[in-house]
OpenMM code with the backbone's topology and positions (N, CA, C; nanometers):
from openmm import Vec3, app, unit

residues = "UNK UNK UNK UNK UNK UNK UNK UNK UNK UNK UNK UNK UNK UNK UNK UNK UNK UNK UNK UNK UNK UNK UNK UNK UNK UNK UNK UNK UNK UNK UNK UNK UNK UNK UNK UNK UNK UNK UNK UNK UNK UNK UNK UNK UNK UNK UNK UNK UNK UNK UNK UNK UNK UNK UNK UNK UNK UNK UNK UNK UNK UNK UNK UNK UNK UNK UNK UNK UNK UNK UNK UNK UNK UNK UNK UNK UNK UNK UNK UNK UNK UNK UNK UNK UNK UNK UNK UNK UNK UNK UNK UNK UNK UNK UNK UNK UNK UNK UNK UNK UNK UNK UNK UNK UNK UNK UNK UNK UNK UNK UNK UNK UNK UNK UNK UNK UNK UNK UNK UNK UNK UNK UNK UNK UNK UNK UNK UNK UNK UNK UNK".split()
positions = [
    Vec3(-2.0866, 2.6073, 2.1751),
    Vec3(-2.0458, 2.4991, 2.0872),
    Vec3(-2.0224, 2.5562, 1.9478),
    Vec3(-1.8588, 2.5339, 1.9379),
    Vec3(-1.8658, 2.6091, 1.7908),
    Vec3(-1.9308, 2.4546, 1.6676),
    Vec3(-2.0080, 2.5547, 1.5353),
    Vec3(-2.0513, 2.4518, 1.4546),
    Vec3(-1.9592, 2.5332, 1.2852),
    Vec3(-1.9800, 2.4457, 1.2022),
    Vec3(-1.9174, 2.5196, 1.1345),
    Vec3(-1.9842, 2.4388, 0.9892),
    Vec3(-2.0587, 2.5119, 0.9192),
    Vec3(-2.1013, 2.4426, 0.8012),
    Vec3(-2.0454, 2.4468, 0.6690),
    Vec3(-2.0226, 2.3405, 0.6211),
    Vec3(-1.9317, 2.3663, 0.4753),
    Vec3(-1.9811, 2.2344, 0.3603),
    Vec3(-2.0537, 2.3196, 0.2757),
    Vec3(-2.1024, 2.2562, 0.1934),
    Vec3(-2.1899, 2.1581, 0.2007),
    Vec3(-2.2981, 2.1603, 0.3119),
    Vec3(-2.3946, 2.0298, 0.2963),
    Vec3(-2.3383, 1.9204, 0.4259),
    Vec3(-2.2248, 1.9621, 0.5148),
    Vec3(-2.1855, 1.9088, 0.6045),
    Vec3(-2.1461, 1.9932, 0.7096),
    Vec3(-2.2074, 1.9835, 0.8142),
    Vec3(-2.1907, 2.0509, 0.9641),
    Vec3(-2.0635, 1.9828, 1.0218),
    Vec3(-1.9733, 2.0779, 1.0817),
    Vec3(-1.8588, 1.9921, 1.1981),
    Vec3(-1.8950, 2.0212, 1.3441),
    Vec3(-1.9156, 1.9791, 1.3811),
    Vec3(-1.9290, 2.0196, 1.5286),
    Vec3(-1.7380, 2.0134, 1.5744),
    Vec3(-1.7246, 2.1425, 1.6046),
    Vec3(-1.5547, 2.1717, 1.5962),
    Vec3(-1.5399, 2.0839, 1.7453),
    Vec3(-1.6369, 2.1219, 1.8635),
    Vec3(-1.5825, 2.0576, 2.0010),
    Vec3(-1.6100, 1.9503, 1.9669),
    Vec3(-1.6445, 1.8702, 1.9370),
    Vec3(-1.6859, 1.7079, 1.9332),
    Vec3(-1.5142, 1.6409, 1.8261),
    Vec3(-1.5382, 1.7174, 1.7268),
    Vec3(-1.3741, 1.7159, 1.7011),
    Vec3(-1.2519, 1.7152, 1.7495),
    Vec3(-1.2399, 1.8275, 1.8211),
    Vec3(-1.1650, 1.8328, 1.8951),
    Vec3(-1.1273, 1.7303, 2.0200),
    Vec3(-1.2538, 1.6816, 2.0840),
    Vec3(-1.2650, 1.6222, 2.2055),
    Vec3(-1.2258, 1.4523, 2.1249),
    Vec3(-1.2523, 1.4584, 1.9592),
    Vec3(-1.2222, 1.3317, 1.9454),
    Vec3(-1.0936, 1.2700, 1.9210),
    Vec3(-1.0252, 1.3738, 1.8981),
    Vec3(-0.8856, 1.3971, 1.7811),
    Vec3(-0.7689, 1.3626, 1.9362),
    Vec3(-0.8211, 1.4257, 2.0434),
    Vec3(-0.7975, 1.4518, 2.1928),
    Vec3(-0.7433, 1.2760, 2.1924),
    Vec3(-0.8631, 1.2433, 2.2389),
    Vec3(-0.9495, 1.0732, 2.2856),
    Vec3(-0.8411, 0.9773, 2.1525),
    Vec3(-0.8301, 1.0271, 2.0744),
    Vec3(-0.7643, 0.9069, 1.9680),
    Vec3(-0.5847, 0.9546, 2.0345),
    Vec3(-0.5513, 1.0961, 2.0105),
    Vec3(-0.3766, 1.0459, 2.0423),
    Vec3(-0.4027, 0.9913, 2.1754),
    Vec3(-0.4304, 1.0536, 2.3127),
    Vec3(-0.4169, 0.9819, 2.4281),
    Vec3(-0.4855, 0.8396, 2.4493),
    Vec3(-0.5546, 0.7981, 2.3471),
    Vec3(-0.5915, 0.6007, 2.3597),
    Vec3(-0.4172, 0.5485, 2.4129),
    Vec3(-0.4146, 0.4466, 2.4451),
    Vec3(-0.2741, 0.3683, 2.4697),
    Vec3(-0.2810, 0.3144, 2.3689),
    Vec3(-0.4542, 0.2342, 2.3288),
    Vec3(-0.4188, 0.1652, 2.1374),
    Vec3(-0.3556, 0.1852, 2.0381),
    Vec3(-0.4014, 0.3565, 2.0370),
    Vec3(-0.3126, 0.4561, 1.9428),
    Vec3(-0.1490, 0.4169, 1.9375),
    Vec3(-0.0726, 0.4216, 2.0546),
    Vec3(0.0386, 0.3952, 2.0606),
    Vec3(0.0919, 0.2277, 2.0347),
    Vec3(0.0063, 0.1709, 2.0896),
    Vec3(0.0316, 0.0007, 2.0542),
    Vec3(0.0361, 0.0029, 1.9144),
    Vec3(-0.0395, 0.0747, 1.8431),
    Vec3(-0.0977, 0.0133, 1.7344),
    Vec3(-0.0105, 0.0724, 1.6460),
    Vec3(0.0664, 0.2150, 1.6623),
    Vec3(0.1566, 0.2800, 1.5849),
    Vec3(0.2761, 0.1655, 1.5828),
    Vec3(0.3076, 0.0742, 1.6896),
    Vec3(0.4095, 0.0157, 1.6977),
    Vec3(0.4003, -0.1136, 1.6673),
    Vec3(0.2863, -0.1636, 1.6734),
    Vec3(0.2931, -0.2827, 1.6322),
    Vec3(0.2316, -0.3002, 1.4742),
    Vec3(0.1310, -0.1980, 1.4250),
    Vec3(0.0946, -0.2158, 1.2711),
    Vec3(0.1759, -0.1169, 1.1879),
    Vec3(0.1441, -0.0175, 1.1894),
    Vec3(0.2775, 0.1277, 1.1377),
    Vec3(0.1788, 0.2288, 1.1876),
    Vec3(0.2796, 0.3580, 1.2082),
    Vec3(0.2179, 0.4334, 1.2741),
    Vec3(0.0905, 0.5636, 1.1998),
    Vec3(0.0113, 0.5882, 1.2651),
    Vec3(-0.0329, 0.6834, 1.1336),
    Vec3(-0.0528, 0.8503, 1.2404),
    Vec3(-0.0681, 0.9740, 1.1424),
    Vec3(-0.0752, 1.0234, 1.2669),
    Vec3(-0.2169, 1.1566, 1.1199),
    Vec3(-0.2469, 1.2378, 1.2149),
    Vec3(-0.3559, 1.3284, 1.1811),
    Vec3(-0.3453, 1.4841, 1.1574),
    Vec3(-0.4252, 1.5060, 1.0636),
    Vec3(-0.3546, 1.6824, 1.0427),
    Vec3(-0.4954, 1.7539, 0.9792),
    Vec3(-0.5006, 1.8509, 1.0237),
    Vec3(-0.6151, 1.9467, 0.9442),
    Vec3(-0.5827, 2.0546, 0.9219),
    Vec3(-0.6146, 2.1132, 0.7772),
    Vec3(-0.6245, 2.2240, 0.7150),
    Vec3(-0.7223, 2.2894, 0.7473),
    Vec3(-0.7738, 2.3895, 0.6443),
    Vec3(-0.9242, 2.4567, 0.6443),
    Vec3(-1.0192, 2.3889, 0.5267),
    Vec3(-0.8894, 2.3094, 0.4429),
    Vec3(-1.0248, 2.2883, 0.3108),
    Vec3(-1.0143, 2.1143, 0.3702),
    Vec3(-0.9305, 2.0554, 0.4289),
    Vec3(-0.8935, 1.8937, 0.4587),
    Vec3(-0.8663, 1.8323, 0.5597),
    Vec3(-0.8641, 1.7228, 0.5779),
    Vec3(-0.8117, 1.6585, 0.6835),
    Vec3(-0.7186, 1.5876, 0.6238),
    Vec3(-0.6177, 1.5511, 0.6555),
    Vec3(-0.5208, 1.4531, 0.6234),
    Vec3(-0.4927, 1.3521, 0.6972),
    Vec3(-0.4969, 1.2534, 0.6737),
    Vec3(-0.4505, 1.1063, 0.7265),
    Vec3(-0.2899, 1.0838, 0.6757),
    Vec3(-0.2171, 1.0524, 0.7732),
    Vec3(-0.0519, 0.9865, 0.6889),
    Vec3(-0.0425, 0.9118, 0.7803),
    Vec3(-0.0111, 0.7681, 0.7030),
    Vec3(0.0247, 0.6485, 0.7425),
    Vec3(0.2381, 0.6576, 0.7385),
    Vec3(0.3082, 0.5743, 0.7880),
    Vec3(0.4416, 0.5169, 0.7066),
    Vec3(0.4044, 0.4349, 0.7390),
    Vec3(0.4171, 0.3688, 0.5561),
    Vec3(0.4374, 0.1788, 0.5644),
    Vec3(0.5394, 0.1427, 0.4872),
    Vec3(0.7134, 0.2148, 0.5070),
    Vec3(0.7994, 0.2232, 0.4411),
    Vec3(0.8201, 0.0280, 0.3482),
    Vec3(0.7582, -0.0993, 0.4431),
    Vec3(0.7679, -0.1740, 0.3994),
    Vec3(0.6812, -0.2344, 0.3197),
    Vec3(0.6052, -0.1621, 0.2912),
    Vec3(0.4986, -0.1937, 0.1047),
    Vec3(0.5180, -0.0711, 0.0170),
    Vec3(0.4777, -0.1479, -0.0905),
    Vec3(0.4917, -0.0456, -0.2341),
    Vec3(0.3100, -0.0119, -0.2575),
    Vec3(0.3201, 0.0876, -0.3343),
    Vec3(0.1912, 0.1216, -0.3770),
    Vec3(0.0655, -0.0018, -0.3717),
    Vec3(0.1135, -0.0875, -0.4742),
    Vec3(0.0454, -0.1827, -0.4705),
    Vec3(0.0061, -0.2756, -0.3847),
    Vec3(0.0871, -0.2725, -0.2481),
    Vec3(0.0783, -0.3528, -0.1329),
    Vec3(-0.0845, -0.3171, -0.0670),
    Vec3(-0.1267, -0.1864, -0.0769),
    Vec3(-0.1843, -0.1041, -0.0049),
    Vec3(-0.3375, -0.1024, -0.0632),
    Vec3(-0.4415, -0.1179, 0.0756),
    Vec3(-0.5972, -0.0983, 0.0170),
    Vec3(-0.6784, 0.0369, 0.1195),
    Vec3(-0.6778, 0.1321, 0.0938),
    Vec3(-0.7613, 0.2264, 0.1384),
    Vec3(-0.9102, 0.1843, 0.0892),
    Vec3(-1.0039, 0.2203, 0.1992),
    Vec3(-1.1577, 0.1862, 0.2027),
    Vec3(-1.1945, 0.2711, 0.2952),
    Vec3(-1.3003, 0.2821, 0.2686),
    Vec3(-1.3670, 0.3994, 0.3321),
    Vec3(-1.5405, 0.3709, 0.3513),
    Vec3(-1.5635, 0.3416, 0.4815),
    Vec3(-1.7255, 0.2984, 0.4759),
    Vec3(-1.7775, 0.3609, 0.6190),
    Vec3(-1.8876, 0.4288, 0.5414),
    Vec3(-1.9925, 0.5254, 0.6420),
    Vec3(-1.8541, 0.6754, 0.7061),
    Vec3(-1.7902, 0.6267, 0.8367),
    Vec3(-1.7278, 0.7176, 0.9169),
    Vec3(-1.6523, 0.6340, 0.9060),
    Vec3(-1.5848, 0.5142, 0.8941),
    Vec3(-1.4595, 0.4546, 0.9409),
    Vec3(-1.3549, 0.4613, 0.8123),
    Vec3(-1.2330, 0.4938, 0.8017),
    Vec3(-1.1833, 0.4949, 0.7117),
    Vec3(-1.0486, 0.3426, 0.7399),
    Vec3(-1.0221, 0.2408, 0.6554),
    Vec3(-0.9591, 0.1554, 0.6784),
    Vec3(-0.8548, 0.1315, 0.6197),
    Vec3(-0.7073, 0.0910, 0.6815),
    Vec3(-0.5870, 0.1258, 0.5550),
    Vec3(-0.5564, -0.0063, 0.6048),
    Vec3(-0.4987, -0.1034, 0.4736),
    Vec3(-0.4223, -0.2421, 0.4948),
    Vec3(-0.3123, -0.2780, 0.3482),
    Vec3(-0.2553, -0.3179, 0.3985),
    Vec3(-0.1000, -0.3619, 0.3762),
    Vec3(-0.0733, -0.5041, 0.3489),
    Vec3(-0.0859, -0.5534, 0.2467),
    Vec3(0.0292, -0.7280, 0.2574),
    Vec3(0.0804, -0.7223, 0.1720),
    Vec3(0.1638, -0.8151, 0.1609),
    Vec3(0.2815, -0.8535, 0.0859),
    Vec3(0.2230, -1.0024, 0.0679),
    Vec3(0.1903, -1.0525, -0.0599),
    Vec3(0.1991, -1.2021, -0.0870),
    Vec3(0.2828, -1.2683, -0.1440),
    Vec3(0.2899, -1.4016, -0.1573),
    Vec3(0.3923, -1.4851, -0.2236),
    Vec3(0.3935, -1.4423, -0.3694),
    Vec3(0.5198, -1.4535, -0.3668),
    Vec3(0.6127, -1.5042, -0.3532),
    Vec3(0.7547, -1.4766, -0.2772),
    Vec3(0.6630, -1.4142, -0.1641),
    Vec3(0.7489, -1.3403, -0.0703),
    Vec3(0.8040, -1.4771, 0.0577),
    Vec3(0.8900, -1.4331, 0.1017),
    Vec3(0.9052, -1.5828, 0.1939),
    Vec3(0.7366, -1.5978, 0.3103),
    Vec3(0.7047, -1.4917, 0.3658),
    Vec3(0.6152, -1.5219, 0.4165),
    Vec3(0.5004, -1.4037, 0.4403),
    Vec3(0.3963, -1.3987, 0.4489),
    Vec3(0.2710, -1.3422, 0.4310),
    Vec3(0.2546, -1.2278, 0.5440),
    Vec3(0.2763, -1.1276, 0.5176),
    Vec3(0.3379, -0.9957, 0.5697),
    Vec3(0.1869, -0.9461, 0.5779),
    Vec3(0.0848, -0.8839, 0.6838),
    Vec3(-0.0162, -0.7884, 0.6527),
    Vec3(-0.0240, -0.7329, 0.7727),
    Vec3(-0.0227, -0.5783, 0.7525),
    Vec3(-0.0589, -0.4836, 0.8919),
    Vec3(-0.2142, -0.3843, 0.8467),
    Vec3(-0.2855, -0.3705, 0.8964),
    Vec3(-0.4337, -0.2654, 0.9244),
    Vec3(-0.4313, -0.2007, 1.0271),
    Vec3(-0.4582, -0.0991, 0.9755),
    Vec3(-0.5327, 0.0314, 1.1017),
    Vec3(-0.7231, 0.0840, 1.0556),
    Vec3(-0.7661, 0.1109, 1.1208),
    Vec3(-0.8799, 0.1631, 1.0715),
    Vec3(-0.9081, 0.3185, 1.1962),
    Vec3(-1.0010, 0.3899, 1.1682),
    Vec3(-0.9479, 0.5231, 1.2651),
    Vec3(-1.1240, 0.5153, 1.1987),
    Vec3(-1.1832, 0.5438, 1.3011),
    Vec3(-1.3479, 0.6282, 1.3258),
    Vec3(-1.4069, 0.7582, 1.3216),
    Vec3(-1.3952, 0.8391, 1.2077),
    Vec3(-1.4226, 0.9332, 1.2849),
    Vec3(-1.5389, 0.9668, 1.3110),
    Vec3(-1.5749, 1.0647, 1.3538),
    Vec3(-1.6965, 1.1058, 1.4694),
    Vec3(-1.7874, 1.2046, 1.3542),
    Vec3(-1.7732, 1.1972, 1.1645),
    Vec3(-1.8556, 1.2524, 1.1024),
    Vec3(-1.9026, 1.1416, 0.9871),
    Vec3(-1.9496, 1.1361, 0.9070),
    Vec3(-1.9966, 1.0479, 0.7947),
    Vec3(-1.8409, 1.0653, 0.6825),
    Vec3(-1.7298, 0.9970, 0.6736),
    Vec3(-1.6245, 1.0488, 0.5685),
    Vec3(-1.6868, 1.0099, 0.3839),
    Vec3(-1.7840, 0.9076, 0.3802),
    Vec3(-1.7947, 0.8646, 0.2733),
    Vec3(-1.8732, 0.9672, 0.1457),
    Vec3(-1.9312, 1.0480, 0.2365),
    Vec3(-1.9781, 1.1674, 0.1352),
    Vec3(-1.8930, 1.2498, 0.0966),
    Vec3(-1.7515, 1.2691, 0.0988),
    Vec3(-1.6903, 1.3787, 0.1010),
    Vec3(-1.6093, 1.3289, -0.0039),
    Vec3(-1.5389, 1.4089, -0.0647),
    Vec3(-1.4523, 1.3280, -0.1600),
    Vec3(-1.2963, 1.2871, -0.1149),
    Vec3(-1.2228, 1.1903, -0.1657),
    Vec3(-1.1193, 1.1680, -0.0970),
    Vec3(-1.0163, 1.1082, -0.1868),
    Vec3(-0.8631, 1.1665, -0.1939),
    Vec3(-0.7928, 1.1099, -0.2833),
    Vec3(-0.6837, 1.0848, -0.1646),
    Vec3(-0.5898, 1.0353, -0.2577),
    Vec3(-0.4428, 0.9621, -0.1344),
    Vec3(-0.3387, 0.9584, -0.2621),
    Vec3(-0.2400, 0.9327, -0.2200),
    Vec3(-0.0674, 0.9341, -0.2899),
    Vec3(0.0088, 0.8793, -0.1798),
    Vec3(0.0896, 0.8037, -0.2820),
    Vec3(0.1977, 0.7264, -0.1694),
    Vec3(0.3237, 0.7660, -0.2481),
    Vec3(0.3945, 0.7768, -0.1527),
    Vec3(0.5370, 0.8210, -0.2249),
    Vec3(0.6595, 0.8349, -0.0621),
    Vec3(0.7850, 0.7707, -0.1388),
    Vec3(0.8201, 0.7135, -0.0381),
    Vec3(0.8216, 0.6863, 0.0689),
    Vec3(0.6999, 0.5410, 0.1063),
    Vec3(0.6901, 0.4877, 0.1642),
    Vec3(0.5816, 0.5876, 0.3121),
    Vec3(0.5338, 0.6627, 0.2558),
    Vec3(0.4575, 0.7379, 0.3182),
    Vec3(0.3407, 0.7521, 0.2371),
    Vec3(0.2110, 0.6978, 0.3213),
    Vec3(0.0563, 0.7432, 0.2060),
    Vec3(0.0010, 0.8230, 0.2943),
    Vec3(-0.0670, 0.9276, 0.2234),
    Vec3(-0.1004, 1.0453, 0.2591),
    Vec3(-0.2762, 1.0104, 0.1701),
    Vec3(-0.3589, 1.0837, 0.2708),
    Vec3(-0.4998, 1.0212, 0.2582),
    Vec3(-0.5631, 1.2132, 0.2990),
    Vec3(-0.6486, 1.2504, 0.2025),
    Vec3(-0.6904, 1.3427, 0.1904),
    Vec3(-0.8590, 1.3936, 0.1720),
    Vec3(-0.8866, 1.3838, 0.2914),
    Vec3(-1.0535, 1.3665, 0.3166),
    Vec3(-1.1050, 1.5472, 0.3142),
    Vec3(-1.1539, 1.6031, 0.1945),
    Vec3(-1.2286, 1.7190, 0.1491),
    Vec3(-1.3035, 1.7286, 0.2816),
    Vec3(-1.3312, 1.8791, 0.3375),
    Vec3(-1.4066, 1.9575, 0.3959),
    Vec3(-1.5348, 2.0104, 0.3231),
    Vec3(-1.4925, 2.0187, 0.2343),
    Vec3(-1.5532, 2.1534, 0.1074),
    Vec3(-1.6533, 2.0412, -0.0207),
    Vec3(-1.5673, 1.9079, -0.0426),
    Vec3(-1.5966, 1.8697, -0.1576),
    Vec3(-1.6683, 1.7505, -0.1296),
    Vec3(-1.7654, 1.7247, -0.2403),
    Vec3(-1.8792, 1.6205, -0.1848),
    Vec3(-1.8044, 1.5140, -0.2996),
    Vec3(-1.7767, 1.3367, -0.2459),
    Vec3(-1.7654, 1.2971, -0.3054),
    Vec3(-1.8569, 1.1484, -0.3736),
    Vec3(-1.8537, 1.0311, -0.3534),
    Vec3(-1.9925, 0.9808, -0.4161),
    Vec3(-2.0980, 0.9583, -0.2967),
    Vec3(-2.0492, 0.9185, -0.1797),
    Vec3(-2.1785, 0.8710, -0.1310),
    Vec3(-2.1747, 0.7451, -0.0430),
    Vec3(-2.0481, 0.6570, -0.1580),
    Vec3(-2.0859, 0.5552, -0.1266),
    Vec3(-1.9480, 0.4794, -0.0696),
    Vec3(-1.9854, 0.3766, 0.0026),
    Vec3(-1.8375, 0.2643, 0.0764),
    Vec3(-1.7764, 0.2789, -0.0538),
    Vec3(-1.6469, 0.3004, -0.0744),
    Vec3(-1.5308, 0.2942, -0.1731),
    Vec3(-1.4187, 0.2047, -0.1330),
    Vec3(-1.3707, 0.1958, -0.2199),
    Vec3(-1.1791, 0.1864, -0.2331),
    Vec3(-1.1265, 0.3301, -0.2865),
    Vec3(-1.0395, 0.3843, -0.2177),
    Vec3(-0.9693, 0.4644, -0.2697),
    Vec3(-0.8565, 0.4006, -0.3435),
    Vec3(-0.8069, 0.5006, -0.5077),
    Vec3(-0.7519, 0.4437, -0.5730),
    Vec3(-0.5737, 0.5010, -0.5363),
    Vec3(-0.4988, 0.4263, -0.5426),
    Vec3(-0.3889, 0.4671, -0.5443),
    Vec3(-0.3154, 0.5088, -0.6415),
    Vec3(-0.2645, 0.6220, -0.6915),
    Vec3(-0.2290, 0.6593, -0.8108),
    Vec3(-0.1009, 0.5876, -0.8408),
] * unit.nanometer
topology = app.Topology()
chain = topology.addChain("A")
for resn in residues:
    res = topology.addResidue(resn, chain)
    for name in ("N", "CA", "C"):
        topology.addAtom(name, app.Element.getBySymbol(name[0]), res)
């Protein structure tokens, strides 16, 4: 079992792996790319990356949250729009994300969500801010 420690946080790489596995092959995964917007997953050595497209909201449409391991992304559009537009995804992962630090950027119509390996961030359930 590879383990891999970085900064005050252990990964268990197979449990990762086996989870990252288990989330593309869900069928939810695919429902859910199609019916809320799709998001898909990426890792570096210092990050993980989350990217959503929600080509149909603007910055401000958008609420990133982040509590314990679940990280949660949602979307509406309110009036004075003709009618009340909202899509969510939320994705689990299989370590604690709220200790780590985490920034995001949206830029056209793509938000990109950036969860530190390396970097400890408060601790606590957040909102991530959108720049």
């Amino acid at each position: 079992m590879r383990k891999k420690h970085l900064q005050n946080q252990t990964f268990d790489f197979a449990l990762v792996e086996k989870w990252l596995e288990n989330y593309f092959l869900d069928p939810l995964t695919a429902y859910y790319d199609q019916t809320q917007f799709q998001i898909d997953l990426f890792e570096t050595d210092q990050e993980w990356i989350v990217e959503a497209i929600l080509s149909d909201f603007e910055a401000s449409d958008i609420r990133v949250y982040i509590e314990e391991k679940k990280l949660t992304i949602s979307a509406a559009k309110h009036p004075p729009y003709t009618t009340h537009y909202k899509r969510s995804r939320s994705i689990d992962f299989p370590f604690y994300i709220k200790q780590q630090d985490i920034s995001a950027a949206f830029t056209n119509g793509r938000l990109e969500i950036f969860i530190s390996k390396t970097k400890k961030g408060s601790g606590k359930n957040r909102y991530i801010t959108l720049p």
